[in-house]
C-alpha positions as CSV (number, residue, x, y, z in Angstrom):
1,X,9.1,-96.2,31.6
2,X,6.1,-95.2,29.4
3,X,5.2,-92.4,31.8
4,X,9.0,-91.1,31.9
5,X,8.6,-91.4,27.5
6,X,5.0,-89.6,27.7
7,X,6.6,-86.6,29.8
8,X,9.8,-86.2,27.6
9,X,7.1,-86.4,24.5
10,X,5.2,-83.6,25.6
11,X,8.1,-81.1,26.8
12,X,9.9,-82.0,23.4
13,X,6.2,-80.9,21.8
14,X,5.6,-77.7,23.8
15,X,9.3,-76.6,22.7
16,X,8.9,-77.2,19.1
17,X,5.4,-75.3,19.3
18,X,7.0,-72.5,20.9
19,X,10.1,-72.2,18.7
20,X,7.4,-72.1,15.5
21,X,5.2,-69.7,17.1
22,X,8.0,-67.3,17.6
23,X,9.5,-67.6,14.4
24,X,6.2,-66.9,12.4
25,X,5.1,-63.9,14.5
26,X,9.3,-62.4,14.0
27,X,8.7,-63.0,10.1
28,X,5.1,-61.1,10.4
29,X,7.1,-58.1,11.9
30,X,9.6,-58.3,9.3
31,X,6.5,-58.1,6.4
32,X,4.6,-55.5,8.2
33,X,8.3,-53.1,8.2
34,X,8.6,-54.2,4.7
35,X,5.3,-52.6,3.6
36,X,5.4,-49.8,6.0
37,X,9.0,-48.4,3.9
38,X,7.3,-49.6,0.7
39,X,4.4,-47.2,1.6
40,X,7.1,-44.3,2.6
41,X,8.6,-44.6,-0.6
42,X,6.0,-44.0,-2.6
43,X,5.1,-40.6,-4.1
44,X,3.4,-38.3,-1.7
45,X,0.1,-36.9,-2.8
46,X,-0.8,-33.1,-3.8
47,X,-2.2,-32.1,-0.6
48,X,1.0,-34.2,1.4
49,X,3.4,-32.5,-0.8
50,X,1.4,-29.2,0.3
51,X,1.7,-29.7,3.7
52,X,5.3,-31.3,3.9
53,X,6.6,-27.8,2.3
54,X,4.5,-25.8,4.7
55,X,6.0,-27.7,7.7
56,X,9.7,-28.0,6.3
57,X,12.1,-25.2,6.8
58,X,13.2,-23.7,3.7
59,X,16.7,-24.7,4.3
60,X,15.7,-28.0,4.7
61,X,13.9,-28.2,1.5
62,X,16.5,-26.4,-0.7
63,X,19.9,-27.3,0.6
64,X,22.6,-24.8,-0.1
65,X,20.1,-21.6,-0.2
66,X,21.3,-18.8,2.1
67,X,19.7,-19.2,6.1
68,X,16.8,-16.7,6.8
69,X,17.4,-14.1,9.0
70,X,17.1,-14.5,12.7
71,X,14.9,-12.7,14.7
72,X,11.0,-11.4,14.5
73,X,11.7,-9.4,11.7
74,X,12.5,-12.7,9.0
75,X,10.8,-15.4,11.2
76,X,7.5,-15.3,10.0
77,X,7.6,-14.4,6.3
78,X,6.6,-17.9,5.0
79,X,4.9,-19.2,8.4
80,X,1.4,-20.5,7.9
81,X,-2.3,-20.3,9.6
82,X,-1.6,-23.6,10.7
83,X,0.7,-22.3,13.3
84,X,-1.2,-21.9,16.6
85,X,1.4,-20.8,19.3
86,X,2.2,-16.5,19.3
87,X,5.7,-17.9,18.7
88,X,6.3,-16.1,15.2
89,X,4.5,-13.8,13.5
90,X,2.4,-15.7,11.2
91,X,1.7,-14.1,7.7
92,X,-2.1,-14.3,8.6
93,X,-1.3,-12.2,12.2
94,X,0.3,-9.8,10.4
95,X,-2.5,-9.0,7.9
96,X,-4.7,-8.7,11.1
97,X,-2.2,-6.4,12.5
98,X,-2.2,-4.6,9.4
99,X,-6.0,-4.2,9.4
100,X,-6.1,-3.0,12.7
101,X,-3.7,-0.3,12.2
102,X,-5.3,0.5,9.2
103,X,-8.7,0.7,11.1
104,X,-6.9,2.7,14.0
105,X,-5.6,5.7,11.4
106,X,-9.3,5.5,9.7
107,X,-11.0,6.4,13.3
108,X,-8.2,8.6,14.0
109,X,-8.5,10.3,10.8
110,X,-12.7,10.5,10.9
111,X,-12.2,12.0,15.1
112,X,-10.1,14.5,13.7
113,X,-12.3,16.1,10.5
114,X,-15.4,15.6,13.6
115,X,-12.9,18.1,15.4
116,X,-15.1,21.6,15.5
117,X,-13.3,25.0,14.9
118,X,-12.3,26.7,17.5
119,X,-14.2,30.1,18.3
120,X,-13.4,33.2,16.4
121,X,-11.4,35.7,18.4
122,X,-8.7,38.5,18.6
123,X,-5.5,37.5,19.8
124,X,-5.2,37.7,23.2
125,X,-3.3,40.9,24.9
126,X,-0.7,40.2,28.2
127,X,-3.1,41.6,30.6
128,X,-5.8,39.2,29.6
129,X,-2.8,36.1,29.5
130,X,-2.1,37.2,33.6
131,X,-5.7,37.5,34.1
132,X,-6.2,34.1,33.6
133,X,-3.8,32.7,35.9
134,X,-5.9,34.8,38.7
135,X,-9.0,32.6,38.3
136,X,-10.9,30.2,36.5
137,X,-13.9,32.1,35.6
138,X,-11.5,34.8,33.9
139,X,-10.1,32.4,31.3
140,X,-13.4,30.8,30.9
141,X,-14.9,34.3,30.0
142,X,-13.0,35.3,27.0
143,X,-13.0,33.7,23.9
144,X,-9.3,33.4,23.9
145,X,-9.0,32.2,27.1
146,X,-11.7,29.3,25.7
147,X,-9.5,28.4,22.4
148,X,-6.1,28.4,24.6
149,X,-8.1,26.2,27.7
150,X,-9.5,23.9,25.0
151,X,-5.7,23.8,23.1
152,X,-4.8,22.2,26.3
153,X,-8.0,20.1,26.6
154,X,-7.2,18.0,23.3
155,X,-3.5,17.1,24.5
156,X,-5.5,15.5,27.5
157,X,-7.7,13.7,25.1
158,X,-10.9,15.9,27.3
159,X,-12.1,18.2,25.0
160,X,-15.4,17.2,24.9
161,X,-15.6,18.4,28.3
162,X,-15.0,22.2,26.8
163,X,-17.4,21.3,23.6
164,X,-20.5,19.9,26.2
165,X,-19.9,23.2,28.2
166,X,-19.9,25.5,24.8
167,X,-23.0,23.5,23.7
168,X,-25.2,24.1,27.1
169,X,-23.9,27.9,26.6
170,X,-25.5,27.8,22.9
171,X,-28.6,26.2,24.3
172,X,-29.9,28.6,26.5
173,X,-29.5,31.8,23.8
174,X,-32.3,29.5,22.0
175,X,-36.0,30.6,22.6
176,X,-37.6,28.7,19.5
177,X,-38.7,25.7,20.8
178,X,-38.1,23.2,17.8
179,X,-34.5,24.7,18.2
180,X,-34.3,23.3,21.7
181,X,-35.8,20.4,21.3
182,X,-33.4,19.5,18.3
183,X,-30.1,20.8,20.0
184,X,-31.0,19.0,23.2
185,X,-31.6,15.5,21.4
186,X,-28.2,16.6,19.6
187,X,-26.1,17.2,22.9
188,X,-27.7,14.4,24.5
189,X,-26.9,11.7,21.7
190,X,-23.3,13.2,21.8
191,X,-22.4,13.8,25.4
192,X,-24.6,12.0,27.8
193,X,-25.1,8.8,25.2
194,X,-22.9,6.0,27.1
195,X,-22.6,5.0,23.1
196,X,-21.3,8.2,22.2
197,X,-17.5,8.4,21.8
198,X,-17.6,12.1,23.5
199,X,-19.7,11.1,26.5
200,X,-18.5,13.7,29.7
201,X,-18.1,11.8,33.2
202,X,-21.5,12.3,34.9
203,X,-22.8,11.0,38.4
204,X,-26.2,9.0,38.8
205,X,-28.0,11.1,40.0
206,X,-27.2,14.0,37.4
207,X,-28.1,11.6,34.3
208,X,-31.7,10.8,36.1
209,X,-31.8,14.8,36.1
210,X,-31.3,14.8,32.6
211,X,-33.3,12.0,31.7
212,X,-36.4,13.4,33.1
213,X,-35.6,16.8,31.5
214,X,-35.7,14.9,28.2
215,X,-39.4,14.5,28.4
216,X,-39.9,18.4,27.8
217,X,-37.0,19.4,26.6
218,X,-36.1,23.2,27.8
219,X,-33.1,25.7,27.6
220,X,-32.2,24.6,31.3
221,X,-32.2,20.7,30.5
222,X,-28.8,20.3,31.2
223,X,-27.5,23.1,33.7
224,X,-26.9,20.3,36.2
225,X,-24.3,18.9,34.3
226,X,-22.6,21.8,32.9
227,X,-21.9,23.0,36.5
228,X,-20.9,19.4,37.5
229,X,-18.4,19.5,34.0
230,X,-17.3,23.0,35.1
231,X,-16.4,22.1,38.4
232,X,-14.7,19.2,36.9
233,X,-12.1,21.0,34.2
234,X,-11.8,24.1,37.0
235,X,-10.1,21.4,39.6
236,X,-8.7,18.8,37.9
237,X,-7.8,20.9,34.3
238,X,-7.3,24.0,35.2
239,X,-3.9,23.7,37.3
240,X,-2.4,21.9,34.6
241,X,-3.2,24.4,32.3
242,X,-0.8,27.1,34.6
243,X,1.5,24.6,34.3
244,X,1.2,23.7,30.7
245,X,3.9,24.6,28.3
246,X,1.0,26.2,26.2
247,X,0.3,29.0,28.6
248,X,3.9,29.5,29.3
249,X,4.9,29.9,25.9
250,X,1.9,32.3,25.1
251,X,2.9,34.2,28.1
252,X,6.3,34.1,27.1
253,X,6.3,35.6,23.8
254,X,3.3,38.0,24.8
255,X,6.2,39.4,27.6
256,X,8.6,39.1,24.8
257,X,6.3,41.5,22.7
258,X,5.3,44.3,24.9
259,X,9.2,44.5,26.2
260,X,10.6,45.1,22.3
261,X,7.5,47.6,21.7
């Protein structure tokens, strides 16, 4: 009897202990919720305010203000640096993009006053326009022929190849020798430099030529390449040029000329 009392005594107990323990950890929940919306309610700081409007849509933020416009061209007017994705275009990418393209036209703008003038010449007659077509050497002897050859040279973004040539040429009508030493140093730092914006396409075993010609700089320092840069624009350049809408045109209106005279 006592152990049958004892037993329903202590199952009774455990119950009642459970049902309290349950009860006081549902009303702890029900505090910590309380102060968790009493904290939400409560007037966000400077820097939250900051944020918030960064990170809410404008729509959201002033209800009844027309949508913005869809697309790249209206997504990314207000966006922030906080945005890390390529998704938009972020008001910080497009200042970089803006100082790129302002860096682009500066360089673009300093290559072109670094342009040199072309060589002064006579216009070129219809018999010297045919004679070009018959060889390289022809067009490269006449001035004319030069300017027209280097017209072409610049559409192909290779006109340094015609300016390194031109250079070597000036070189070796020098006999003073400061002169050559100067004008050497000047065609090396301009066209051989692998720094140098205008460096021509040269083998290995040409630039070792060149540097040991540097030592004692001469009127001859640099005949390996100019053949090598020669060979160069005569197969890969010259064809073009036949083909180019510059000589036709010149050849056109040259023909056009002679027929009305």
């Amino acid at each position: 009897m006592w152990r049958q009392f004892l037993l329903y005594f202590r199952t009774h107990r455990y119950h009642v202990d459970n049902c309290q323990a349950k009860e006081t950890l549902q009303k702890e929940n029900e505090e910590d919720t309380k102060a968790a919306q009493q904290r939400f309610k409560q007037p966000m700081g400077p820097e939250r305010t900051e944020m918030h409007k960064r990170h809410v849509p404008a729509a959201q933020e002033t209800p009844g203000s027309a949508p913005a416009p869809s697309g790249a061209g209206g997504r990314g007017s207000n966006a922030c640096c906080f945005c890390w994705c390529c998704c938009c275009s972020c008001s910080c990418l497009t200042v970089r993009n803006q100082d790129e393209e302002r860096t682009r036209r500066t360089s673009h703008e300093l290559q072109a006053e670094g342009i040199p003038n072309c060589e002064e010449s006579p216009a070129p007659t219809l018999e010297e326009v045919n004679a070009w077509a018959q060889s390289f050497d022809k067009l490269m002897l006449t001035p004319a022929g030069r300017n027209a050859f280097r017209e072409f040279l610049r559409t192909e973004f290779s006109e340094e190849n015609m300016l390194f040539w031109m250079a070597c040429e000036e070189l070796k009508q020098e006999s003073n020798k400061s002169v050559i030493e100067e004008k050497a140093r000047l065609i090396y730092e301009d066209y051989i430099s692998i720094l140098s914006p205008k460096e021509v396409s040269l083998d290995s075993r040409v630039r070792e030529v060149i540097n040991r010609n540097m030592l004692e700089p001469s009127q001859h320092t640099f005949d390996d390449a100019q053949l090598q840069i020669y060979t160069l624009m005569h197969r890969d350049s010259y064809p073009r040029f036949m083909n180019s809408a510059i000589y036709k045109d010149l050849l056109r209106s040259l023909t056009e000329k002679s027929i009305e005279a």
